[in-house]
C-alpha positions, 0 to 999 in steps of 0.5 A: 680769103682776104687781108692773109698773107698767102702765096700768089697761087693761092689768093684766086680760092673760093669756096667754089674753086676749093670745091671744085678741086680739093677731091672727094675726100673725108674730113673731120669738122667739129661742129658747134652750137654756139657756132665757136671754136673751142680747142680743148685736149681730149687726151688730158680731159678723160680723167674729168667726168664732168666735163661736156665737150664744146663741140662734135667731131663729125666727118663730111665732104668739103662738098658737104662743109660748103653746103652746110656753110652756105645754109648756114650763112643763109638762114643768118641773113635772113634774121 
């Protein structure tokens, strides 16, 4: 984590330190396949039926983010 204004401790986190140490744990992710982030307000779009959500909620691991991200990383340097 670079160019942040984080306290001493934190600034040795990787992606493998966080991995090795932040537990087993579910967490929710929101994926999107324009690969942006995209914040809207479930609670005041459920009265627009016409409106398609940006991006998924979905559960996974920190072990499983990290995968994912990686993966996707790889298949980006490669194009």
């Amino acid at each position: 984590m670079t160019g942040s204004q984080l306290v001493d401790s934190a600034k040795h986190w990787s992606l493998d330190y966080l991995k090795d140490n932040i537990g087993n744990g579910n967490f929710n992710v929101y994926k999107s396949r324009s690969h942006h982030f995209k914040y809207y307000s479930d609670k005041k779009l459920q009265k627009t039926k016409e409106f398609t959500p940006p991006t998924q909620l979905t559960e996974m691991t920190f072990q499983e983010f990290v995968q994912l991200i990686r993966s996707k990383a790889e298949n980006s340097e490669e194009r």
